[in-house]
Structure formats: C-alpha cells, structure tokens
LUMDOVEX-64634 format. One record per residue: residue number from 1; residue in one letter; chain; x, y, z of N, C-alpha, C in turn. Coordinates in Angstrom, 3 decimals. Atoms other than C-alpha are relative to their C-alpha. Last residue first. Layout:
NUM_a_A_X_Y_Z_X_Y_Z_X_Y_Z .
...
This chain:
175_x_A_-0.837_-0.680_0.053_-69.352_-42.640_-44.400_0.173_-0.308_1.297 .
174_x_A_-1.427_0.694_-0.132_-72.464_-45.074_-44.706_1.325_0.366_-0.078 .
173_x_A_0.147_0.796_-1.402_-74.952_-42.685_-43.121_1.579_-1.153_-0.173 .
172_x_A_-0.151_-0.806_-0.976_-74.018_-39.941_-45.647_0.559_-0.990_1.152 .
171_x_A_-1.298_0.533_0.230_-74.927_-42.856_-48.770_1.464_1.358_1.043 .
170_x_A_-0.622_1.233_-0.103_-77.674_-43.337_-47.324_1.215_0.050_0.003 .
169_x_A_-0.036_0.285_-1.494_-78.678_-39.543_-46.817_0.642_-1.625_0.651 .
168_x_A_-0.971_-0.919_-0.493_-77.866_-38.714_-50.381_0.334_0.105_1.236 .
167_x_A_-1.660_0.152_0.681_-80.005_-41.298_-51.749_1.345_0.455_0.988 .
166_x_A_-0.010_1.510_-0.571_-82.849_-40.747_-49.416_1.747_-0.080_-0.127 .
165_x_A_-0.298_0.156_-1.286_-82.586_-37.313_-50.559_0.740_-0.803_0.679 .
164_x_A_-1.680_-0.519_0.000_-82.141_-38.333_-54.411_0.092_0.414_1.724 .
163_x_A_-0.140_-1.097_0.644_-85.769_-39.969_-54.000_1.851_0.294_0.418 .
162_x_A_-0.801_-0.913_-1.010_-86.154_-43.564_-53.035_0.040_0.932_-1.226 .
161_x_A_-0.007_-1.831_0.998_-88.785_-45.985_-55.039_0.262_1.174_1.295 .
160_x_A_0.906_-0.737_-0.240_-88.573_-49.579_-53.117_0.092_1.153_-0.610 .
159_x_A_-0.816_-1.893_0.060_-87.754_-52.549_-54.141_-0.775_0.607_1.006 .
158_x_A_0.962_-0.994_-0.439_-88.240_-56.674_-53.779_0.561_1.075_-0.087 .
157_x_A_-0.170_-0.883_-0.280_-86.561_-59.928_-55.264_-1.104_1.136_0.037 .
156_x_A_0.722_-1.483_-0.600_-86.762_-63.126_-55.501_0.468_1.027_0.532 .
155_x_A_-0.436_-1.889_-0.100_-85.299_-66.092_-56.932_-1.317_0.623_0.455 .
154_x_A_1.257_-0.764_-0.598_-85.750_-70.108_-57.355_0.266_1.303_0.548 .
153_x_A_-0.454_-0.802_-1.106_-82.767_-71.623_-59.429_-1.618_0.524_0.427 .
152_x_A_1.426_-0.872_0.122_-83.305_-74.693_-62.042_0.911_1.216_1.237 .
151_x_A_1.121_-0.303_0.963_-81.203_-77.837_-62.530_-1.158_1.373_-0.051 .
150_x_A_1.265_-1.196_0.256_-78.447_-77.514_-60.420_-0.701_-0.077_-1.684 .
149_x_A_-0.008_-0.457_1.334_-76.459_-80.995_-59.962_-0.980_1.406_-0.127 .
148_x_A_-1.279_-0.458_0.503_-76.347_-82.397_-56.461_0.140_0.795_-1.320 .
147_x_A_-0.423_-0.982_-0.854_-79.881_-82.976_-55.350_1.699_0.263_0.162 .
146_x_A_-0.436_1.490_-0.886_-81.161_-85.066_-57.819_0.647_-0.097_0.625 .
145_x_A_0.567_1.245_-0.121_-83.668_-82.799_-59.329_0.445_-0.585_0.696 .
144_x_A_-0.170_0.897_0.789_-81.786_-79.628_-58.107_-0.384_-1.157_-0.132 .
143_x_A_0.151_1.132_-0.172_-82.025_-75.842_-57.357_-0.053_-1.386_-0.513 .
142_x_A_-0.392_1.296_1.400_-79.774_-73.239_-57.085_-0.813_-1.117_0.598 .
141_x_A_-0.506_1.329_-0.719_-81.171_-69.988_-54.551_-0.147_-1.444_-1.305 .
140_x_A_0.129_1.331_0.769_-81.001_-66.741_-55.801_0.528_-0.755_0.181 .
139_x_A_-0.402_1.183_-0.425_-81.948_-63.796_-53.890_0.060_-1.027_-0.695 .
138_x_A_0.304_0.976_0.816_-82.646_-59.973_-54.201_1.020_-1.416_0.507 .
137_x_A_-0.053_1.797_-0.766_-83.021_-56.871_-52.024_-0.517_-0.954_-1.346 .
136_x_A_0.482_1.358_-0.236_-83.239_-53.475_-53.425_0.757_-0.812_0.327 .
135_x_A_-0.940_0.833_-0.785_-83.469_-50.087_-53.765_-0.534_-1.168_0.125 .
134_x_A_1.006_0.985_-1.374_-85.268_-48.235_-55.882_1.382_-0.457_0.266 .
133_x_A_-1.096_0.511_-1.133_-84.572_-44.798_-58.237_-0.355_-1.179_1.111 .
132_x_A_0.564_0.346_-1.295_-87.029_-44.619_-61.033_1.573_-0.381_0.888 .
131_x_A_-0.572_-1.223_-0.795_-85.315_-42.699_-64.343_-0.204_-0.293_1.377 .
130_x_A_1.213_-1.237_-0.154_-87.694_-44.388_-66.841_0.885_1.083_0.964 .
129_x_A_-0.352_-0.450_1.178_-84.560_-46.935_-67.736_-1.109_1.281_-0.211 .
128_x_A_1.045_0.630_0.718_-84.563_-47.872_-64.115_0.006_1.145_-1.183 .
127_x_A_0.740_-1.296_0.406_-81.750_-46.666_-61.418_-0.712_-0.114_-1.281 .
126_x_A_-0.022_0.444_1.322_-80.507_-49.451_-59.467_-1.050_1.541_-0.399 .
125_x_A_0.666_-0.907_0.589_-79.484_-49.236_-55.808_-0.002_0.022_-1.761 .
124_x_A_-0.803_-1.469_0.504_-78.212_-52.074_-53.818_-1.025_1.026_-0.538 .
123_x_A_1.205_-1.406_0.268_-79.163_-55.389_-52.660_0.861_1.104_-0.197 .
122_x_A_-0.029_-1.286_0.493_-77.806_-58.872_-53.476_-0.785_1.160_0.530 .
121_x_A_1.167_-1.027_-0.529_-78.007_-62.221_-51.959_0.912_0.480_-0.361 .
120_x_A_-0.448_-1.138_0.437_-76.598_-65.724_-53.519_-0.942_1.299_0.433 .
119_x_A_0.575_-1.396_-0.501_-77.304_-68.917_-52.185_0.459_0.933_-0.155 .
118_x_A_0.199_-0.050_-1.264_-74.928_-71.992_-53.108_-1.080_1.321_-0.113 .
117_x_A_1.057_1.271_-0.530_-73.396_-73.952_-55.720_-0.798_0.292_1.075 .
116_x_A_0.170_0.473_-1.188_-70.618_-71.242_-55.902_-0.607_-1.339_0.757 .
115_x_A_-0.841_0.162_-0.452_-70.201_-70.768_-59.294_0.634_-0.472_1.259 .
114_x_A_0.146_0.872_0.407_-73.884_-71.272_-60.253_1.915_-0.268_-0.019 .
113_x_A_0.886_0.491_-0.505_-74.449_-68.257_-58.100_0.612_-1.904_-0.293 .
112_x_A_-0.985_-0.283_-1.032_-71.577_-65.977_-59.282_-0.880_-1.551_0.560 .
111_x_A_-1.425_0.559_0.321_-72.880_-66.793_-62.946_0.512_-0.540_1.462 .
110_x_A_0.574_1.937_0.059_-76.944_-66.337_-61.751_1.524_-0.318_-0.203 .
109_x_A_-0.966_0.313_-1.220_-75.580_-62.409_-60.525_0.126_-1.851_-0.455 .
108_x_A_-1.277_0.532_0.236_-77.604_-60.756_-63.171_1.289_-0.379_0.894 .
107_x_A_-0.411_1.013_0.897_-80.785_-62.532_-62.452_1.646_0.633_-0.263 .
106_x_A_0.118_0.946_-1.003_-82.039_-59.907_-59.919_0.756_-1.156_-0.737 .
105_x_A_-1.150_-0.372_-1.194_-80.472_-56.955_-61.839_-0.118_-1.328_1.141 .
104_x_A_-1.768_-0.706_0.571_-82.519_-57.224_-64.528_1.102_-0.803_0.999 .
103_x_A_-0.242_1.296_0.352_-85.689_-58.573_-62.649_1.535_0.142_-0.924 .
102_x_A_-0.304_0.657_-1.214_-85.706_-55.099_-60.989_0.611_-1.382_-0.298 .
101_x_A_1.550_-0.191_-0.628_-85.135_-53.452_-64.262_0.310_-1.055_1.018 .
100_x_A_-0.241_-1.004_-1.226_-81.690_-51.959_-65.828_-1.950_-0.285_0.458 .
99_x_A_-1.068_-0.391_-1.289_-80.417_-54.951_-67.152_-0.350_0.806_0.811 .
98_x_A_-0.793_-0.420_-0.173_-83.454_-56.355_-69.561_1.144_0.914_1.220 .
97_x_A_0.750_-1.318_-0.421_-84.558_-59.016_-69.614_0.882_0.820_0.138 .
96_x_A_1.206_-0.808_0.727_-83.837_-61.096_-72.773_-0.649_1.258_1.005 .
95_x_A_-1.197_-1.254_0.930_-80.538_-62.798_-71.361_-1.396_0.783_-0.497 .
94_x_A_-0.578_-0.982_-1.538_-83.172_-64.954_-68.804_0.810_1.129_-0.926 .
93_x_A_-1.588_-0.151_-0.581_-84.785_-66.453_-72.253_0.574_0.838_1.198 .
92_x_A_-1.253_-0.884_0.273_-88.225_-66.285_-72.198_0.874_-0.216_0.501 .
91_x_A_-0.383_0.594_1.144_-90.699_-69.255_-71.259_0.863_0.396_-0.963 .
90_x_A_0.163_1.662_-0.372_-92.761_-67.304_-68.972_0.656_-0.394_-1.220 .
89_x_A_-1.214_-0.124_-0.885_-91.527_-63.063_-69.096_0.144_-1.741_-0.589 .
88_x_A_-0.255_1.327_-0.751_-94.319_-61.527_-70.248_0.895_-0.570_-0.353 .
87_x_A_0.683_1.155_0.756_-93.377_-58.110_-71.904_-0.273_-1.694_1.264 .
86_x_A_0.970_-0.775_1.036_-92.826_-54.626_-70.726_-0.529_-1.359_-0.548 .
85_x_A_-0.335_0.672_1.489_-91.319_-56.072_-67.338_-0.880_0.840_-0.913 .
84_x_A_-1.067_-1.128_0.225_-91.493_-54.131_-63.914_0.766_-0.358_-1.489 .
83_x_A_-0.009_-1.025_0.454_-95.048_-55.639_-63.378_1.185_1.364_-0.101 .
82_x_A_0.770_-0.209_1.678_-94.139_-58.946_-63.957_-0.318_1.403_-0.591 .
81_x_A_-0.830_-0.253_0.975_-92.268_-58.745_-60.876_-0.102_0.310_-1.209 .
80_x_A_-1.030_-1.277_-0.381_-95.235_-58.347_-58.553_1.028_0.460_-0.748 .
79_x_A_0.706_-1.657_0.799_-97.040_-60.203_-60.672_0.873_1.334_0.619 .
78_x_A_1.083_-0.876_-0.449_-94.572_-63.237_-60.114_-0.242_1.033_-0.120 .
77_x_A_-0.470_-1.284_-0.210_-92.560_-64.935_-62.685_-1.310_0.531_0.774 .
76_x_A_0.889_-0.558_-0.867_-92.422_-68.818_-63.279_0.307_1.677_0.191 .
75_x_A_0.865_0.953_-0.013_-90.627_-70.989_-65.991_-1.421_0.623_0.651 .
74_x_A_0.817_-0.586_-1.478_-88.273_-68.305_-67.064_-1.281_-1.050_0.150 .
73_x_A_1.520_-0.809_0.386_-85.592_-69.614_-69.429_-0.590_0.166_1.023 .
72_x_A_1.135_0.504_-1.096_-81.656_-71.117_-69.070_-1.632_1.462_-0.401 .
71_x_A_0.362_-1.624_-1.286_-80.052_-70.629_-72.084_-0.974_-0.215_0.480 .
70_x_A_1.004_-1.093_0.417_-79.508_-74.439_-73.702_0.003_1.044_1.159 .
69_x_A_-0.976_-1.067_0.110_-76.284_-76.473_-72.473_-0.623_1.034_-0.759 .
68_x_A_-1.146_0.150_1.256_-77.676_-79.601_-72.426_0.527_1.019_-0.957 .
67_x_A_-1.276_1.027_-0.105_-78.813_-79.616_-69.213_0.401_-0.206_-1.051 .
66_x_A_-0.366_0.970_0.635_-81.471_-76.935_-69.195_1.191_-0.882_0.045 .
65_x_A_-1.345_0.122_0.636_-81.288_-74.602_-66.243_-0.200_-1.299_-1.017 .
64_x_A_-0.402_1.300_0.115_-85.070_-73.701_-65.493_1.050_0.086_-0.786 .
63_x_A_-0.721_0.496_1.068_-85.649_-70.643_-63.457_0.422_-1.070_-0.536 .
62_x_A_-0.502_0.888_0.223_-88.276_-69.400_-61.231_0.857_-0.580_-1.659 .
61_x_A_-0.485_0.238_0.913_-89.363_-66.264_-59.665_0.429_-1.440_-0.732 .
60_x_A_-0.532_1.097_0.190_-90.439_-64.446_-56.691_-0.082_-0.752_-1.611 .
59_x_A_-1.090_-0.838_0.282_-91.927_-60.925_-55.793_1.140_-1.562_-0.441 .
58_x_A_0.248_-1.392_1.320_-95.827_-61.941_-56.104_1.704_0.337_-0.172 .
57_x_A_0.010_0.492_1.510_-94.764_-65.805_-54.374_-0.376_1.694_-0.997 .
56_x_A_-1.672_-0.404_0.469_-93.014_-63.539_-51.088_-0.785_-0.676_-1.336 .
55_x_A_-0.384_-0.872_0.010_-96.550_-62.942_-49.295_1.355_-0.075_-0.906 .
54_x_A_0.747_-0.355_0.803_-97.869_-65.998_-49.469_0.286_1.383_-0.721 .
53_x_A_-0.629_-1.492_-0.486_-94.853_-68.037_-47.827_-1.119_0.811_-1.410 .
52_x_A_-0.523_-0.118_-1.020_-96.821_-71.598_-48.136_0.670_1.386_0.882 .
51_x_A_1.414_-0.636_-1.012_-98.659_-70.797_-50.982_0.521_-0.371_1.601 .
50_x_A_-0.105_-1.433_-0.466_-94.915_-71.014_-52.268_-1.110_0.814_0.731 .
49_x_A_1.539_-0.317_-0.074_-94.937_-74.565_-52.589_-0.223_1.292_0.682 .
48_x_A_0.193_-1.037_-0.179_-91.308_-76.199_-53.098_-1.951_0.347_0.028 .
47_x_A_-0.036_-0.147_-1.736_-90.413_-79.804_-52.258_-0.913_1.477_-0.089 .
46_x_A_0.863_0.564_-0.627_-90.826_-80.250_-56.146_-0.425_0.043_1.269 .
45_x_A_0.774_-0.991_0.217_-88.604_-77.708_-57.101_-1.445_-0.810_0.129 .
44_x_A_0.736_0.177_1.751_-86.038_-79.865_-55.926_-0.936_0.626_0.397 .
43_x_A_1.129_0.631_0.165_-83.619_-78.968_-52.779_-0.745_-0.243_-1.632 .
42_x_A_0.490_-1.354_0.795_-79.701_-78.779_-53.171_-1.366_-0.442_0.376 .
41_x_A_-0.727_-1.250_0.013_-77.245_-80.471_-50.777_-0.846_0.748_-0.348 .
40_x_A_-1.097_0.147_1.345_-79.735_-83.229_-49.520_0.660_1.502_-0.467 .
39_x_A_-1.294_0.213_0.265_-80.869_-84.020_-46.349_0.578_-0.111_-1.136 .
38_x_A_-0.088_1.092_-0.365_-84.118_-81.701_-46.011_1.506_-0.589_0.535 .
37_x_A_-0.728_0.971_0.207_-83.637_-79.196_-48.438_-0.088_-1.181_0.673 .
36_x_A_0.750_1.280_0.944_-87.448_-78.222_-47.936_2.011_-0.140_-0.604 .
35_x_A_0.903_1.437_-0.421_-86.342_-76.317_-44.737_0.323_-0.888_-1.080 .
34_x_A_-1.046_0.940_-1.677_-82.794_-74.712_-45.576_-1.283_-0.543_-0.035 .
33_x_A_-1.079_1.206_0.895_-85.294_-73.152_-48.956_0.907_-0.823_0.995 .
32_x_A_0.069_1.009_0.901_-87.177_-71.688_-46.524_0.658_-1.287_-0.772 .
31_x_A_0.333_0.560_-1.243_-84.960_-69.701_-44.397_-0.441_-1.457_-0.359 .
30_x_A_-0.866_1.031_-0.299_-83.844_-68.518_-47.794_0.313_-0.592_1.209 .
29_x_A_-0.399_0.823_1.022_-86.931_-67.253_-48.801_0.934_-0.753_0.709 .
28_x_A_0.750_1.241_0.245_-87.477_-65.580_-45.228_0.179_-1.138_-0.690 .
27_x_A_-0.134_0.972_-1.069_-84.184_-63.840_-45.636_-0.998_-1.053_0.426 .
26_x_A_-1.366_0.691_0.626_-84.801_-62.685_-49.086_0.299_-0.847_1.435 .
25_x_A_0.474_1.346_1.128_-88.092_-61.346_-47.904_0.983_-1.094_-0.657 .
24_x_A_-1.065_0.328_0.807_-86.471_-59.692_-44.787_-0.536_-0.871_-1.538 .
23_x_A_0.630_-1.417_0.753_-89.434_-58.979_-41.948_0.597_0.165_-1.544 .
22_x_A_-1.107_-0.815_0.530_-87.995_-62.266_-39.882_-1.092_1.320_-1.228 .
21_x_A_0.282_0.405_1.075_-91.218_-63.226_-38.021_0.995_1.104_-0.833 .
20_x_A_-0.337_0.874_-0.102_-91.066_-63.071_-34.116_0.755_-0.301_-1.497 .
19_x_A_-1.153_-0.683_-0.071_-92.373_-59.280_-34.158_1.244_-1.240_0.124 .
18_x_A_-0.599_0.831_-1.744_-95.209_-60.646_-35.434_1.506_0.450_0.120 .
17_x_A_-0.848_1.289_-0.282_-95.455_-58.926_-38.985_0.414_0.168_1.742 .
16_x_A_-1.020_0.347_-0.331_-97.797_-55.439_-38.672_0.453_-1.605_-0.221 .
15_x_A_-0.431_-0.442_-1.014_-101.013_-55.022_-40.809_1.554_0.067_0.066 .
14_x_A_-0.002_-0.952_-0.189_-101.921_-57.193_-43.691_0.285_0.676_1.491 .
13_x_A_-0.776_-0.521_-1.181_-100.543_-59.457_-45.718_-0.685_1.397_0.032 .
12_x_A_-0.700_-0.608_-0.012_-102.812_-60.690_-48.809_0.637_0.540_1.258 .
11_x_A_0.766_-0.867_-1.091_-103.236_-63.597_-49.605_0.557_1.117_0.386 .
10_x_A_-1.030_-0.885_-1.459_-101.529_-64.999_-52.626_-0.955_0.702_0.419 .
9_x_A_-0.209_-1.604_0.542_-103.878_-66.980_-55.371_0.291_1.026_1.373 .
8_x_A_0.537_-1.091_0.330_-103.255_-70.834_-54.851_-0.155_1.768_0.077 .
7_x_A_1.897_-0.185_-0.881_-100.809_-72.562_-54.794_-0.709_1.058_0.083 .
6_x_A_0.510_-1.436_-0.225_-97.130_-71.367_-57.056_-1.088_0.078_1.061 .
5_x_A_1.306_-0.421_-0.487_-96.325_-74.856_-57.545_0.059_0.954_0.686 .
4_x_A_0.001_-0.392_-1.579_-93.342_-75.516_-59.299_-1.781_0.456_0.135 .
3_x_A_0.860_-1.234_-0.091_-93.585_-77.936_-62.524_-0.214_0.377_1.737 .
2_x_A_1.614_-0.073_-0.169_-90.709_-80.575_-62.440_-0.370_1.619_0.592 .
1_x_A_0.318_-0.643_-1.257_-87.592_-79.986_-64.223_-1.491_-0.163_0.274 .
C-alpha cells in the first residue's frame, strides 16, 4: 500500500460552514472519496490528500489490508482520534482497540464493509468504558491499489458527549 498523505498540519475551521457546504463529516468524506475514484471501482490511497478536507484529517483514519491474509493494522490515526485511545494506535493491529471507544466502534463494522465492496456509515450511541455517553457518526470507505481488490480502507469518525436527558429526549423524538 502506498503511504497516504495526511499534508500538512490541519487548519483550523472557524466560524459558521457556508451554508452550501454539506456540515456531515462522513458525508463530506464520502463525497470525496466519489471524486478521487475517478473511473475506477475503488480509489488508491494515492489519489488521497486529506490537506485537502482539513477539517475531517484530526477525526480520520487509515487502514492497511495485507494480502496474504495478515490482520489488517493502522497505518494512519488522527489526533482527534488518538485522543480516545490509551495507546498509539500506528502499526497496531485493528482487533487491539478496544470496543467500547470511538475508534472501537468505528472499525467494528470493517466485515460488513469488506462484504459489500462499498461504503459503510454508522452512527449511534456508545457508552465509553469511563461511563462517557457520545453519539456518533462513522465511515468506512474500501480502498484499492488496482482498483478492484481492497487493499486498505480510509475511515472517520466524530462524537459528541450527551447527557441521559439528551438520551431520553432522542430516544422520545424517535417514538
């Protein structure tokens, strides 16, 4: 797998988003990813360049699927994510994080993903081994050297820290 480029050190968003400009980080991402496929089924992690969307490389991710049937590992992990880990992340096994943290929960779907051949979105509610209640949005898109075969996936996901209210009012609204 070739090395993704992260560019340089994320700017930071500030104010309102143009009211033009999907608001969705998972939807951005995978706005994205449709560009730099181009014409081929899957894109390569070469097309990619996340200083492009500056704002989504802190909550974003990258995975390399070995091909000979080694557990896929973490090539890339942004700070944003990094900081819901106890340990760095780069070069660790994906089975190593663990389930109940953002990156948890963002990765465990990669089966459904690599079943499909296709874009995978998630959000829900996860409740963190400290007791933190968030909600979230997550995304994992398969990608591939030679644009049929998945070699790698590019992910992201984002929270937020809801109280039992919230909770109790969501799950009101959807009744």
């Amino acid at each position: 797998m070739k090395k993704i480029s992260m560019g340089p050190k994320p700017v930071p968003v500030t104010g309102e988003m143009p009211s033009d400009i999907e608001r969705r980080l998972v939807l951005r991402l995978l706005s994205y990813w449709r560009t730099i496929c181009h014409d081929r089924n899957l894109p390569s992690f070469t097309n990619v360049d996340l200083s492009d969307l500056p704002d989504i490389r802190p909550h974003s991710f990258a995975i390399e699927m070995a091909g000979d049937g080694a557990a896929p590992n973490f090539v890339s992990v942004g700070a944003q994510l990094a900081t819901y880990c106890d340990k760095p992340l780069i070069g660790r096994l994906v089975s190593e994080v663990p389930g109940k943290t953002l990156l948890g929960v963002a990765v465990s779907y990669i089966g459904e993903m690599l079943d499909k051949c296709a874009p995978v979105s998630r959000g829900g509610e996860i409740v963190t081994t400290d007791g933190t209640k968030l909600l979230y949005r997550s995304i994992l898109l398969p990608m591939s050297d030679d644009g049929e075969t998945i070699s790698g996936i590019l992910g992201a996901a984002n929270c937020r820290a809801i109280s039992d209210k919230e909770t109790v009012k969501s799950q009101r609204d959807e009744v």
